[in-house]
C-alpha positions in Angstrom: -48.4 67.9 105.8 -46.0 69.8 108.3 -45.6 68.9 111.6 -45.9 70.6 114.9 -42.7 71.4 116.7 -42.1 69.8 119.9 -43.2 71.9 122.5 -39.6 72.4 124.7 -40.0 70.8 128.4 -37.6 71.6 131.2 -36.6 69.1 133.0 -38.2 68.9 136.5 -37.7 65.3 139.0 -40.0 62.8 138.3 -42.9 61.6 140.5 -41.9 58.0 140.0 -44.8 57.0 142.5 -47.5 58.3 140.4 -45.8 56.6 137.4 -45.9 53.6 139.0 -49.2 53.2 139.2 -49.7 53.7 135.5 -48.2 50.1 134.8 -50.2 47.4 136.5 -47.4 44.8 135.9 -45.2 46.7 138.4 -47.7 45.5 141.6 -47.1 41.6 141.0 -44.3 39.8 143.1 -41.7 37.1 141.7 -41.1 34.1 144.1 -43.1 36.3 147.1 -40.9 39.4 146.3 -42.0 42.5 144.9 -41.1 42.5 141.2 -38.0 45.2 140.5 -38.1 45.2 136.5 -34.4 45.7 135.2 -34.9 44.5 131.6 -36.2 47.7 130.1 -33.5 47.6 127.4 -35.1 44.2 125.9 -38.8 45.5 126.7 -40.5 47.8 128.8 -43.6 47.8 130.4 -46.9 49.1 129.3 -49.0 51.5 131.2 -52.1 51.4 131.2 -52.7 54.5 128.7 -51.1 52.6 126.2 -53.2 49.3 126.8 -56.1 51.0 127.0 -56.2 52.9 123.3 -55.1 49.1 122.0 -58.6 48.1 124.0 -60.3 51.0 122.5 -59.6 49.6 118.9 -60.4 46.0 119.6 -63.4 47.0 121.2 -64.8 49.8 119.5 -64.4 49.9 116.1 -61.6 47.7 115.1 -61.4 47.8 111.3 -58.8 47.4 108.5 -57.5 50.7 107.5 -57.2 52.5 104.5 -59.7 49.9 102.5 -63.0 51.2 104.4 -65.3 54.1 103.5 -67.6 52.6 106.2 -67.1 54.5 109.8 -65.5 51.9 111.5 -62.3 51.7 108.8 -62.0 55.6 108.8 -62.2 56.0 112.8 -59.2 53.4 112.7 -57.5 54.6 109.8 -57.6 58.5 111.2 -56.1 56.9 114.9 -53.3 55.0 112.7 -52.6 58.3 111.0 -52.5 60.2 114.1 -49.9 57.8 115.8 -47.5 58.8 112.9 -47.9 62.2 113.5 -47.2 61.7 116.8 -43.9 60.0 116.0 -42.9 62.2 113.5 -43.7 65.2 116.0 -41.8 63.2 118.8 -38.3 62.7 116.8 -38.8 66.3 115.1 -39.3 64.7 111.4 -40.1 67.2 108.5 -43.1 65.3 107.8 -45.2 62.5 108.8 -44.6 60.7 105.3 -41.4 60.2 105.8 -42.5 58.0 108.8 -43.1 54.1 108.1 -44.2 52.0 110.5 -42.5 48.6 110.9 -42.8 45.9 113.6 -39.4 46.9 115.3 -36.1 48.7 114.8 -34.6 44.9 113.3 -36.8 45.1 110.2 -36.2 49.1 109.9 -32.5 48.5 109.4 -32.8 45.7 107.3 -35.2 47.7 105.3 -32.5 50.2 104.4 -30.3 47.6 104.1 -32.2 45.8 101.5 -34.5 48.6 99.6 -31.5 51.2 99.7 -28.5 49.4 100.0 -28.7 46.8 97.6 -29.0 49.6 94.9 -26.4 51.7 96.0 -23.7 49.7 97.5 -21.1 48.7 95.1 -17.6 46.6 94.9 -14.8 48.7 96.2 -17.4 50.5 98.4 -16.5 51.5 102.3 -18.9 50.6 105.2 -18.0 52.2 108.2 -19.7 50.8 111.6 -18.3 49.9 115.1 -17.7 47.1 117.8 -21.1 48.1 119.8 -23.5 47.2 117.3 -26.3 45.4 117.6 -26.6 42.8 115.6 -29.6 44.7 114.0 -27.2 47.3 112.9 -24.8 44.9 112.2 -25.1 42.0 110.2 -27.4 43.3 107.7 -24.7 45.2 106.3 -21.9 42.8 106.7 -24.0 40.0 104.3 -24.6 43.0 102.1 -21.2 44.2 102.1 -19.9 40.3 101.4 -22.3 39.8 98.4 -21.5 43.0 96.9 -17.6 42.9 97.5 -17.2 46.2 99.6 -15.2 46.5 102.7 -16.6 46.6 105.9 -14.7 48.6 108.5 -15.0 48.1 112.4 -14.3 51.2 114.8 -13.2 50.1 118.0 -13.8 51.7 121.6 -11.3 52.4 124.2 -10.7 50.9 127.7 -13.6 52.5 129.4 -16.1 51.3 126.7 -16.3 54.7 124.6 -16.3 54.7 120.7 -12.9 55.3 119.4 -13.6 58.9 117.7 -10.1 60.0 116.3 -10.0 56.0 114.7 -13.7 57.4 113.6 -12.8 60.4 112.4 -9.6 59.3 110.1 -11.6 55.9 108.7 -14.5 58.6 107.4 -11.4 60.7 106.5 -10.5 57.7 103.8 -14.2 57.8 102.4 -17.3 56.2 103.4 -20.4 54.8 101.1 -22.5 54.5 104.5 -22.0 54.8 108.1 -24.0 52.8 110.2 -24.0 53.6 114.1 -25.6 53.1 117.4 -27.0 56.2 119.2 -26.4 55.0 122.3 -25.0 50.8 123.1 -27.6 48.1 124.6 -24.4 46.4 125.7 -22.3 49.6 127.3 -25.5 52.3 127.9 -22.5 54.3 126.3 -24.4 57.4 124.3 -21.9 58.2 120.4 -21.9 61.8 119.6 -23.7 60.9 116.5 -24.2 64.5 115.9 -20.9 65.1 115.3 -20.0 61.7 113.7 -23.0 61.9 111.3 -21.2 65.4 109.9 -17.9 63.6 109.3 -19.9 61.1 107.5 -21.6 63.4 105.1 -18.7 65.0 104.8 -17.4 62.1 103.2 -20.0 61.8 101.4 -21.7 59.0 103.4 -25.2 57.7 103.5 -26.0 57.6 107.1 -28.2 55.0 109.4 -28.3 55.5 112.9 -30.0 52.2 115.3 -32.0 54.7 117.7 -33.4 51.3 119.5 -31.7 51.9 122.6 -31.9 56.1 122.9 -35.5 57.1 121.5 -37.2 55.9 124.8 -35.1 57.4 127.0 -33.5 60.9 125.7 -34.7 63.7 123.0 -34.0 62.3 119.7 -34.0 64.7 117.1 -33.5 63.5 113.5 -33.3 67.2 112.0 -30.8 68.2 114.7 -28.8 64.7 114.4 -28.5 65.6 110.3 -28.8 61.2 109.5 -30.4 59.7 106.5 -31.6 57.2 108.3 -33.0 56.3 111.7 -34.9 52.9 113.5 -36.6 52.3 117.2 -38.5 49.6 118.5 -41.8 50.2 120.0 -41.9 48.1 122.4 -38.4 49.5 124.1 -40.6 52.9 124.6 -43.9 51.6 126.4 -45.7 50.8 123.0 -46.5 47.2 122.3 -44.5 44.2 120.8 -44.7 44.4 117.0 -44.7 48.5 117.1 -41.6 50.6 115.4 -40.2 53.2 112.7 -37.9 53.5 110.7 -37.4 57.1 109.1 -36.1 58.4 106.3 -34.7 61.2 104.3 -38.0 62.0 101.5 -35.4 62.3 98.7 -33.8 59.1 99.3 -37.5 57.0 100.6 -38.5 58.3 96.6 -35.8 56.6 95.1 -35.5 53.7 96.7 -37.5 50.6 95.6 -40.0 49.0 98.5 -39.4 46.6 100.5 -42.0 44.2 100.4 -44.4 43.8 97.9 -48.4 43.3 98.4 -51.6 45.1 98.9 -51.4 48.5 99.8 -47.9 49.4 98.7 -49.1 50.1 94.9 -51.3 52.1 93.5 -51.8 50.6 90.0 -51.4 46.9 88.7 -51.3 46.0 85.4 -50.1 43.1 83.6 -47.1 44.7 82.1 -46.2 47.0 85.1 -47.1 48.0 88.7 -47.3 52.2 90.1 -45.9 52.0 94.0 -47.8 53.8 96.3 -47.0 57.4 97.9 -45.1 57.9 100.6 -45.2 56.2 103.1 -47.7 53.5 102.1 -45.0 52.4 99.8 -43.5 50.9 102.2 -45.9 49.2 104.4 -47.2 46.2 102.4 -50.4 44.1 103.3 -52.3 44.7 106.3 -50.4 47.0 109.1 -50.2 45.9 112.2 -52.4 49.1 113.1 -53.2 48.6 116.4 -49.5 48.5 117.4 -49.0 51.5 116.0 -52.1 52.9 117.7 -50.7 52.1 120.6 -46.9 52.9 120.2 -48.6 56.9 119.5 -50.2 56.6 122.9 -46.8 55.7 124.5 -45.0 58.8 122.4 -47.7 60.9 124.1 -47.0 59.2 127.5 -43.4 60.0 127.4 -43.9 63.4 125.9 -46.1 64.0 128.8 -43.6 62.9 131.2 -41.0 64.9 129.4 -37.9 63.7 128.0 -35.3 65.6 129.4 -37.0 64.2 133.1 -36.9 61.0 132.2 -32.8 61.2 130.7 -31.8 62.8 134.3 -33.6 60.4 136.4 -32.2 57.7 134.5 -28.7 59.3 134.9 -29.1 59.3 138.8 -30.1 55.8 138.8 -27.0 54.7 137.1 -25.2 57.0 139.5 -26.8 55.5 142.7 -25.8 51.6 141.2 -22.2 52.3 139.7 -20.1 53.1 142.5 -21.6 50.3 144.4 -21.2 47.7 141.8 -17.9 49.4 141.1 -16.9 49.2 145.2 -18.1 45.2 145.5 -15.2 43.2 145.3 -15.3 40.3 143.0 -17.4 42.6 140.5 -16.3 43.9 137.2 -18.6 46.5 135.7 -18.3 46.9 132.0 -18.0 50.2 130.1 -17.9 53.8 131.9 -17.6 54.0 135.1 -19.1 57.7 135.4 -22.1 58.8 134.0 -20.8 60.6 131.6 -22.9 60.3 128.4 -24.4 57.0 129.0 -28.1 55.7 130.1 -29.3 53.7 132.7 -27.2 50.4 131.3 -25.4 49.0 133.7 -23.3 45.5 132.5 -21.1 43.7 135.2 -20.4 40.1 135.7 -19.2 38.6 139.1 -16.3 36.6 139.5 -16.7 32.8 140.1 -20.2 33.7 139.0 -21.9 32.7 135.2 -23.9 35.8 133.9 -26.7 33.2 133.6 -26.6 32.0 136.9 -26.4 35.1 138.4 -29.5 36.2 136.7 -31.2 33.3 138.4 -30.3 34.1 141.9 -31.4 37.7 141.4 -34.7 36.0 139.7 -35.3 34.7 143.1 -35.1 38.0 144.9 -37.6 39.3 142.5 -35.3 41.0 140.0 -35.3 40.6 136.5 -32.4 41.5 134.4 -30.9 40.1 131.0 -28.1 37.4 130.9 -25.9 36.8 128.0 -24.3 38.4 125.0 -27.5 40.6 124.2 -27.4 40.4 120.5 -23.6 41.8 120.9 -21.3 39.3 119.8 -18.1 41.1 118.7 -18.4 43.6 121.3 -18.5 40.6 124.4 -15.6 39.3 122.2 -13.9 43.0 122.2 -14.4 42.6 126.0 -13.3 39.3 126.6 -15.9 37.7 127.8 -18.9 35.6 126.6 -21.9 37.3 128.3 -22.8 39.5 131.2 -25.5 40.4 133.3 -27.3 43.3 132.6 -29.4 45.8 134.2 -31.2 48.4 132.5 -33.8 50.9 133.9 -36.1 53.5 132.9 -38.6 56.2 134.1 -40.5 53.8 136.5 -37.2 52.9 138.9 -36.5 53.7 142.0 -33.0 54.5 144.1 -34.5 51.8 146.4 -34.0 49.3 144.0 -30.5 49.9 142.7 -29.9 49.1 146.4 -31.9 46.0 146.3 -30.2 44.8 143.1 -26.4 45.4 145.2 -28.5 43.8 147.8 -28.8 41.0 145.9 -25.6 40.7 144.5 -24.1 40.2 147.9 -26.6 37.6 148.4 -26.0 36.0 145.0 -21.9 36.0 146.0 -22.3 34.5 149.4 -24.3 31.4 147.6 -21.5 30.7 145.5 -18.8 31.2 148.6 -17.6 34.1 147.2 
């Protein structure tokens, strides 16, 4: 089955008041103060298109998929079917087989880790990731690299939090079994030219994985255009619902590889001697499918496709350009990683002197304001920093200028608390 191009938006200001009302979470108040949501890069919030086609499901003809030839099972199974269409449409994917639903962008990358690595990656082999990993995109391959005896090789970033490319460039240029890279940092907001990066890799005849966890929700995210093997997001990061992601994959290599889990739906034939896997891309989503997730997670692709994508990057952008220079102005305040906008998305990291991370997260807490305290799954980048956590703030499409003001705002506050 082919899919539909991606119609091509322009990208026009955002109405962020309509968008607001979408998500009813956004009316409630924290401590008496109007809530100002600046976690989006652990979770975003869920309009109300999205909860309603979960509701739909539950409440009109939830069924198991796939197993039914009774109406309710094949109006469910056609609306799980749809939602990978939508998502292969959405990152431009050849084909809607080549799209396996997981529950987030951790158990995609440890899928390829597992089913394609373990089979592949061999003594003597080179693994080539950086210092901004997630752990996601990290660890999986540093266990597998240890138990199979191959070298894992760590590219660094320079002093304003950007990926070391000619350190890049001359590691791939001493051979690579597999590259594994973030699109764009949870920790920095800093966006990799994976384009470009991914065409050194192949060149080197690397098998490439790209952690899309932290760029799918907020810019275009085109797998044909970014040439990788391999790519994972999270649903829930992109207005879809907790327990909602994808992992895609080349059809050549998804063939080869052996699945993942094993369990009802995966196969196609069981014997005693010998088992038949399933097509693509049942073969990869054993037992029952969280299929109401993945309903919803193809309502939030349309929501963002309706919003437009390109919209949504630029407003983001002038966000992070309203909050920089004042966090970068506020003395006492260090801000981690670019201070220009310059290929990065609305992820802003600072930490205040005299101030914990996790304290500080509290006092804004009480103004309302939720961000994310700590070392956000980032360990040897905080250590590459030299520091043990920050605070974060992260923002997407339903943000306002008026609250990057009220987050400096609060800041101030936070300092004079503290006698700073």
């Amino acid at each position: 089955m082919a899919v539909t191009a991606r119609p091509t938006r322009s990208a026009t200001k955002l109405d962020v008041t309509r968008i607001r009302h979408d998500f009813p979470v956004l009316s409630r108040t924290v401590h008496g103060k109007p809530l100002v949501w600046l976690d989006s890069a652990s979770t975003s919030q869920k309009p109300r298109q999205v909860l309603e086609a979960m509701r739909v499901v539950y409440e009109e003809h939830n069924a198991n998929i796939h197993r039914g030839v009774y109406e309710f099972s094949e109006r469910t199974t056609a609306a799980f079917e749809d939602a990978r269409a939508a998502v292969a449409r959405f990152i431009n994917a050849p084909s809607p087989r080549e799209v396996i639903f997981v529950r987030n962008a951790t158990e995609g990358l440890n899928l390829v880790a597992y089913a394609w690595g373990r089979d592949n990656l061999r003594k003597g082999d080179r693994v080539v990731t950086t210092v901004l990993e997630h752990h996601s995109s990290f660890v999986p391959w540093q266990q597998l690299a240890k138990d199979v005896g191959a070298e894992l090789v760590v590219v660094d970033i320079d002093e304003e939090g950007r990926l070391r490319l000619d350190q890049m460039r001359a590691e791939l240029k001493r051979g690579a079994k597999v590259l594994a890279i973030t699109h764009t940092s949870n920790g920095l907001g800093v966006i990799n030219p994976v384009k470009e990066i991914v065409a050194w890799a192949k060149a080197a005849g690397a098998t490439t994985i790209v952690d899309a966890a932290q760029s799918a929700p907020h810019m275009r995210v085109d797998v044909q255009d970014i040439g990788c093997d391999f790519i994972a997001f999270s649903g829930h990061k992109m207005l879809g619902p907790v327990g909602s992601g994808v992992v895609w994959g080349r059809a050549a290599l998804l063939e080869r590889m052996r699945p993942f889990l094993y369990g009802g739906d995966m196969i196609s034939r069981v014997s005693i001697e010998q088992t038949d896997w399933n097509e693509l891309p049942w073969k990869f989503e054993a037992g029952t499918s969280a299929y109401v997730d993945a309903i919803g997670l193809g309502a939030a692709v349309g929501y963002l496709e309706d919003v437009g994508m390109d919209a949504i990057h630029e407003h983001e952008v002038a966000l992070a350009a309203r909050l920089l220079p004042q966090l970068v102005a506020e003395d006492g305040v260090t801000v981690f990683g670019p201070r220009d906008t310059r290929d990065r998305v609305g992820v802003v990291s600072f930490d205040v002197k005299g101030i914990h991370p996790h304290d500080m997260a509290t006092l804004l807490d009480r103004e309302g304001i939720a961000v994310r305290a700590g070392h956000h799954c980032n360990n040897p980048l905080m250590t590459r920093l030299g520091v043990s956590a920050t605070t974060r703030a992260s923002t997407y499409l339903y943000n306002t200028m008026e609250e990057m003001d009220a987050l400096v705002a609060a800041v101030r506050k936070a300092k004079k608390v503290f006698g700073i």
